[in-house]
C-alpha positions in Angstrom: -37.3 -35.1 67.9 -39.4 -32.1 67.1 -38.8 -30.4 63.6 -39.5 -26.9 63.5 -40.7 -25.1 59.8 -40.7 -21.4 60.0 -42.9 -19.4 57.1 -39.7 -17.7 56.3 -38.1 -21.1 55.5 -40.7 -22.5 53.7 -40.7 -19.0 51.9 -37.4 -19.4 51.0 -37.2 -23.1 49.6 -39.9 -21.9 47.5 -37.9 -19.0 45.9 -35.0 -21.5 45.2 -37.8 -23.6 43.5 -38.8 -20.6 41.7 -35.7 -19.6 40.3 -34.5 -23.5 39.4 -38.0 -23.6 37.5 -36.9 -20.3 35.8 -33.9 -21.3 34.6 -35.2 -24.2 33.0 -37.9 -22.3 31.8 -35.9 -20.4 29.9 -33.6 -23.3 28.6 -36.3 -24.7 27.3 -38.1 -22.0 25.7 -34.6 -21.6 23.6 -34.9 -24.9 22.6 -38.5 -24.5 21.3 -37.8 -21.3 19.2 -34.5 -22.5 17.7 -34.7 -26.6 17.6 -31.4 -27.2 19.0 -29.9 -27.7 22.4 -29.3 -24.5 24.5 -26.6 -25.8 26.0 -24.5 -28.4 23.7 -21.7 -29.0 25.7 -24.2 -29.7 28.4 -26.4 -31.5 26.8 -23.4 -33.7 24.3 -21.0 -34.6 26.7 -18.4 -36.5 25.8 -20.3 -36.3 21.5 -19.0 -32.7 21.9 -16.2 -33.6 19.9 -18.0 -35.5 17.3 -19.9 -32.8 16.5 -17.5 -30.4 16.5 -15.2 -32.4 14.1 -18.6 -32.3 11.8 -18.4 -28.1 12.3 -15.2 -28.3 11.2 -15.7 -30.6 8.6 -19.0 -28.6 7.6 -17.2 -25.3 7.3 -14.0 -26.6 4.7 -17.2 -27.5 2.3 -18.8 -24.6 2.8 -15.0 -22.8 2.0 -14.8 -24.8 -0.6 -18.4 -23.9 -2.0 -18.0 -20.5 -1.7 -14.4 -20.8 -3.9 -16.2 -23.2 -6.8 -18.9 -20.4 -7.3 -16.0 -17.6 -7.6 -14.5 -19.8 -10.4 -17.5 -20.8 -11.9 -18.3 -17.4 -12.0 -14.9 -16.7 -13.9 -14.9 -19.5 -15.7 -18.6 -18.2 -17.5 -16.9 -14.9 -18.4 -14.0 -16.9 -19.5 -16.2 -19.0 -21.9 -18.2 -15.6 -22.8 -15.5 -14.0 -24.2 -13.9 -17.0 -25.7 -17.3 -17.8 -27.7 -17.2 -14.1 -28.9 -13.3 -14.0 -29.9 -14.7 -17.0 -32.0 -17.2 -15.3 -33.4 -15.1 -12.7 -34.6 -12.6 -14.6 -35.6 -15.1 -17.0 -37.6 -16.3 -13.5 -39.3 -12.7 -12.6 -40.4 -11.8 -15.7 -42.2 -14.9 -15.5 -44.2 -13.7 -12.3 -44.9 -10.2 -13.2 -45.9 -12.1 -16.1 -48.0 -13.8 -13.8 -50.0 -11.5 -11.7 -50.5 -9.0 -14.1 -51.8 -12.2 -15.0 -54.5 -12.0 -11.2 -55.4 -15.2 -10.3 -54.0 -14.9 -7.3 -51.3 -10.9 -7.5 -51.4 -10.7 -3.9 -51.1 -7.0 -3.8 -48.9 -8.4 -0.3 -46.9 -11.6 -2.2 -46.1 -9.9 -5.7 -45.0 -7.3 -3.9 -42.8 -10.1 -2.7 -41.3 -11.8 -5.5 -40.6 -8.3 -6.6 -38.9 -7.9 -3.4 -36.7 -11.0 -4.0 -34.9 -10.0 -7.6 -35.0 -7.3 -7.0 -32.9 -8.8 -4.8 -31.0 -11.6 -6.7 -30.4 -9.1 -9.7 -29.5 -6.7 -7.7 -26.8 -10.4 -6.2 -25.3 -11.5 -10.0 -24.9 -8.0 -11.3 -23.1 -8.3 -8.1 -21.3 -11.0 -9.3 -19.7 -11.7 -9.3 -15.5 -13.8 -10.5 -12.7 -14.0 -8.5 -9.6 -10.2 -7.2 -10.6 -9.0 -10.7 -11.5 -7.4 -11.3 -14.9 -8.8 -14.1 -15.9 -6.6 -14.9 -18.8 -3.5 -13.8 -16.9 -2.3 -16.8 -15.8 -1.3 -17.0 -12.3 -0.2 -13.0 -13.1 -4.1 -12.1 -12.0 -3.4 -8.5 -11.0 -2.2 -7.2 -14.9 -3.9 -6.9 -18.1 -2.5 -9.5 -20.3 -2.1 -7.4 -23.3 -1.6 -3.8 -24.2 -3.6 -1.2 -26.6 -1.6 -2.6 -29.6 -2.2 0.8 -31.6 -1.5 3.2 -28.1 -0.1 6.2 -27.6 3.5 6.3 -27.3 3.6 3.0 -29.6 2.9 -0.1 -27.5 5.9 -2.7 -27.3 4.4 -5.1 -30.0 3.9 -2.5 -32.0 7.4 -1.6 -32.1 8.5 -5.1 -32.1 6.7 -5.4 -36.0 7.6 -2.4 -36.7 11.1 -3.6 -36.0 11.0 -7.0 -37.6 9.1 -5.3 -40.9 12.0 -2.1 -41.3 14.3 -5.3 -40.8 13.3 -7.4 -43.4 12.4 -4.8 -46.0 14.2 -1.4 -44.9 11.3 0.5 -45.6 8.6 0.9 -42.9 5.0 -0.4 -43.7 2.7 1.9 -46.0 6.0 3.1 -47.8 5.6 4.0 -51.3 8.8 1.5 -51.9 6.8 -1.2 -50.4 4.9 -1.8 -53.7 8.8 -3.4 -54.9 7.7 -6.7 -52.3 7.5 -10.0 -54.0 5.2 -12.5 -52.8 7.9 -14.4 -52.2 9.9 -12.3 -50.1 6.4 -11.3 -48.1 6.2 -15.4 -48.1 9.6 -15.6 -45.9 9.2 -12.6 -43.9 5.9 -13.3 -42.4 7.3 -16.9 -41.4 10.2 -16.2 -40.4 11.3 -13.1 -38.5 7.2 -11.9 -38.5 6.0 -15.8 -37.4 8.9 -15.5 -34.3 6.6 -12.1 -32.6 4.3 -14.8 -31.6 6.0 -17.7 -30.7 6.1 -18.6 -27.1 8.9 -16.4 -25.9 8.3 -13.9 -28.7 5.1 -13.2 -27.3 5.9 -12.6 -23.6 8.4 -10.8 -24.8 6.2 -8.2 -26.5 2.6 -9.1 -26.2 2.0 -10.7 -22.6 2.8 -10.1 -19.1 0.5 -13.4 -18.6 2.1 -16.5 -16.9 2.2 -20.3 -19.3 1.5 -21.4 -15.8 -2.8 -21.7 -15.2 -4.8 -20.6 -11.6 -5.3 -24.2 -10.5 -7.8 -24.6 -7.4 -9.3 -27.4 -4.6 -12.5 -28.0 -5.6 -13.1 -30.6 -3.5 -12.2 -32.3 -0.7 -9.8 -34.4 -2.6 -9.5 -32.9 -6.1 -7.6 -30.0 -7.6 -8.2 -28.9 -11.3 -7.3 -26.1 -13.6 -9.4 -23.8 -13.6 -8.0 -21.0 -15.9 -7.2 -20.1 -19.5 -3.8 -17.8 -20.5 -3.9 -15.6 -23.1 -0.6 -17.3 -24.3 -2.5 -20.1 -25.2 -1.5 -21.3 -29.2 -4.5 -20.6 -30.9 -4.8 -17.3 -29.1 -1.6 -16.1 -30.3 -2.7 -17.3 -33.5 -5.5 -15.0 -33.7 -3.3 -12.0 -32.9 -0.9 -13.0 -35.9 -2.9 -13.1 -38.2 -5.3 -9.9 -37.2 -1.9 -7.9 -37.6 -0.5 -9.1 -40.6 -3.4 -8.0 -42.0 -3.7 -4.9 -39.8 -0.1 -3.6 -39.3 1.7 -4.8 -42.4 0.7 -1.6 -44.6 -1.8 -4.4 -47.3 -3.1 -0.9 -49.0 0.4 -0.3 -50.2 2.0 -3.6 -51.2 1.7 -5.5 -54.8 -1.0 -7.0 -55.6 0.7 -10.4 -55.3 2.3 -9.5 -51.9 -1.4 -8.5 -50.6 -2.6 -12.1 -51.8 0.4 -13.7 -50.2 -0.5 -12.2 -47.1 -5.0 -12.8 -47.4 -3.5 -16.2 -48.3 -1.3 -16.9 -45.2 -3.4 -15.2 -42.9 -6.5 -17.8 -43.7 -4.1 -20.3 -42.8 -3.2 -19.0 -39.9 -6.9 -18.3 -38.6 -8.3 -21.9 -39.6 -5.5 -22.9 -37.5 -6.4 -20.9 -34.3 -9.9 -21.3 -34.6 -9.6 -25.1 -34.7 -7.5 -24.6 -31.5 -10.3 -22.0 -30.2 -12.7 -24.6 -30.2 -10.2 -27.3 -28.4 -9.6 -24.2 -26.0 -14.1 -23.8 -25.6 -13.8 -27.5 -24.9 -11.6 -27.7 -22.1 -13.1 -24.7 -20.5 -16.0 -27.1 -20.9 -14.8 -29.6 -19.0 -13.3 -27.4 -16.1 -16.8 -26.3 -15.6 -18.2 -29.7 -15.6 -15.5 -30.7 -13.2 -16.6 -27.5 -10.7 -20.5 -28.4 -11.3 -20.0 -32.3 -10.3 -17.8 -31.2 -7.7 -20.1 -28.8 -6.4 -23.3 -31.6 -6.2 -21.0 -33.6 -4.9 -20.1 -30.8 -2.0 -23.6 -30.3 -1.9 -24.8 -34.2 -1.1 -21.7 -34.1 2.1 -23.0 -30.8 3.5 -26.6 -32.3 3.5 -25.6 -35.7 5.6 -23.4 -33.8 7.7 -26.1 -31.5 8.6 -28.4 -34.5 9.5 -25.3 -36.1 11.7 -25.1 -32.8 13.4 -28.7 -32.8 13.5 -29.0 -36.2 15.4 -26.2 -34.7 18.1 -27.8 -30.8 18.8 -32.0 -31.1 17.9 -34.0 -31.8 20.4 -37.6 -33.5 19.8 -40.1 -30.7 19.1 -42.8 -32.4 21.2 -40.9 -33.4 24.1 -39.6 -29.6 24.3 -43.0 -28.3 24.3 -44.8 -30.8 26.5 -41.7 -29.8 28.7 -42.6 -26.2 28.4 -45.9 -26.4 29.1 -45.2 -28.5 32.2 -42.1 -26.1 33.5 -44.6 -23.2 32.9 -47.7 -24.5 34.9 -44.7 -25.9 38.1 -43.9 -21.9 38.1 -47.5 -20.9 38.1 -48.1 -23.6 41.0 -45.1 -22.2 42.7 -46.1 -18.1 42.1 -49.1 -19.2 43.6 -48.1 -21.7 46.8 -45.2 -18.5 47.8 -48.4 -16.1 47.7 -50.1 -18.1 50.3 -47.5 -19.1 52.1 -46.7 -15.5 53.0 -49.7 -14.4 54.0 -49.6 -17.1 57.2 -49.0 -15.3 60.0 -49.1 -16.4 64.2 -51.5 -13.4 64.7 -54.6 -14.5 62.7 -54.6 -17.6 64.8 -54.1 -15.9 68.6 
C-alpha cells in the first residue's frame, strides 16, 4: 500500500495544529491574568452546581452585608441624636432644679429655655438618613413630628390650646390666668394636659410615627429591631414637660401655679431621661447585635470564597509552565508551516 502526503496536506494539518494551539493559548493566558478557570462549566463538570449553590449562597451575605451597613449607618445617627436630646434634656432639668431653689427662676427666661427645648426635641425626632425617618416607625417616608410653634398653628398646638381654654376658660398668658391655684394647675396638667401625650393622645396630635419598629434580617438566621419611634415613653415625656413649661403662659401665672408647674415638670423630665438612657441602651444592643452579625457574615463569606476557590483557581505554576509550553508548540509550529511551504517538486527536477 503506498501512502501519498502532498505539501498542501501537510500544510493543512499544520494550520489545524496552529489554530488548536491558539485556542489553548488563549485559554490559558486567561487563566494566568485572572487565577481562575476560563471556562468553569468546562473545567467543573458535574461541581458546576456546587459552586454555583456557593454563588448563590455568597451573594444573600453579601445582600445581607450591604443591608447591616444601611442600618448601622441609621442606627449611629439614631444614637447621635438620642445622646444630644439627652444632653439637652439633662441641661433643662438642671435648669428647672435651680430654678425651683430660686436662683435664675426668671418665668420669661425658663420658658425660654423650654422653647428651644422643644424645638430642639421635634428637630432631633425629625431626623433622616438618605430620606428615611428614622424615628418614624415603619411610617419612614414622614416626619414624625410637626413645627410645634408653625404657621397656621400646628395640631398639638391647638390640641393644648384646647385642653388649657378647657380647664381654665381663659387662654394661656391671659391676664386672668394669675387667679390659678397651684392646685387647680396640679389637676390640670395631670389630667386633661397629661392625656396630649399619652399613647393615643400623642398620635393623635403629635405623631404620624408607627408603635410598630423597622425590624430587619441581619443574618442568615436572625432578625432584630433595628429602629427607635418617636412614640417611645420617655420621648413623649420630654415633649411634656418642654411644653408645660413652654406653652402654658408660666410668665403670667401665680407664683405658686409657676412652682407647681417647675415642680411637676422636674418630675416629668427625671422620668424620661431615666427612660432616655434605657432607650441609649437598647439602641446599644441593636448595634451590637448588627456588629456580631456582621463578623459573623464576614467569617462565612471568607470560607465560602476559599470553597469556591478550591472549585474555579487554577495552580499558578501549572498555568504558566503550561503557557510557556503552548507558546514555544506555536513557535515550533509558525516555524515547521514556513518550511514546509517552501518545498516545492521544481527545486528537485
Amino acid at each position: 500500500m503506498v501512502s501519498i502526503t502532498s505539501t498542501q496536506s501537510l500544510t493543512n494539518a499544520l494550520r489545524r495544529s496552529v489554530l488548536d494551539v491558539q485556542t489553548q493559548l488563549s485559554k490559558t493566558q486567561s487563566e494566568v491574568s485572572t487565577g481562575r478557570l476560563e471556562d468553569i462549566g468546562l473545567g467543573l463538570g458535574s461541581a458546576i452546581q456546587q459552586d454555583y449553590s456557593y454563588g448563590f449562597h455568597a451573594d444573600d451575605l453579601a445582600a445581607l452585608t450591604a443591608s447591616n451597613n444601611v442600618i448601622t449607618t441609621r442606627l449611629s445617627a439614631t444614637d447621635t441624636a438620642l445622646g444630644s436630646i439627652a444632653s439637652t434634656a439633662q441641661n433643662f432639668l438642671q435648669t428647672l432644679v435651680s430654678a425651683q431653689s430660686g436662683a435664675g427662676s426668671d418665668p420669661g427666661a425658663i420658658k425660654g429655655y423650654a422653647e428651644t427645648g422643644l424645638k430642639s426635641l421635634i428637630s432631633a425626632l425629625d431626623t433622616s438618613v438618605d430620606g428615611v425617618q428614622i424615628f418614624g416607625g415603619v411610617n419612614t417616608g414622614v416626619a414624625p413630628l410637626a413645627d410645634y410653634f408653625s404657621t397656621p398653628t400646628s395640631t398639638a398646638k391647638q390640641s393644648v390650646d384646647q385642653a388649657f381654654f378647657g380647664a381654665f376658660g381663659i387662654a394661656q398668658g391671659d391676664s386672668g390666668a394669675s387667679a390659678i391655684t397651684d392646685q387647680q394647675m396640679q389637676t390640670f396638667l395631670s389630667g386633661s394636659f397629661a392625656d396630649l401625650f399619652s399613647s393615643s393622645g400623642w398620635s393623635s396630635n403629635w405623631s404620624s410615627a408607627t408603635n410598630e419598629t423597622a425590624t430587619n434580617r441581619i443574618s442568615l438566621s436572625q432578625t432584630s429591631e433595628t429602629s427607635v419611634s418617636a412614640n417611645a415613653t420617655a420621648l413623649r415625656q420630654l415633649a411634656q414637660a418642654y411644653t408645660m413649661v413652654a406653652d402654658l403662659g408660666v410668665d403670667s401665672l401665680s407664683s405658686s401655679a409657676y412652682q407647681q408647674i417647675l415642680k411637676t415638670a422636674s418630675a416629668t423630665m427625671s422620668d424620661a431621661i431615666s427612660g432616655l438612657t434605657s432607650l441609649r441602651a437598647t439602641v446599644g444592643v441593636m448595634q451590637k447585635g448588627v456588629s456580631d452579625a456582621n463578623d459573623s457574615l464576614s467569617a462565612q463569606r471568607d470560607m465560602i470564597t476559599t470553597q469556591i476557590g478550591s472549585l474555579e483557581n487554577v495552580d499558578p505554576y501549572e498555568a504558566s509552565t503550561r503557557l510557556n509550553n503552548l507558546t514555544t508548540q506555536l513557535e515550533t509550529s509558525y516555524t515547521l508551516t514556513g518550511k514546509i511551504q517552501q518545498l516545492t517538486l521544481s527545486k528537485y527536477i
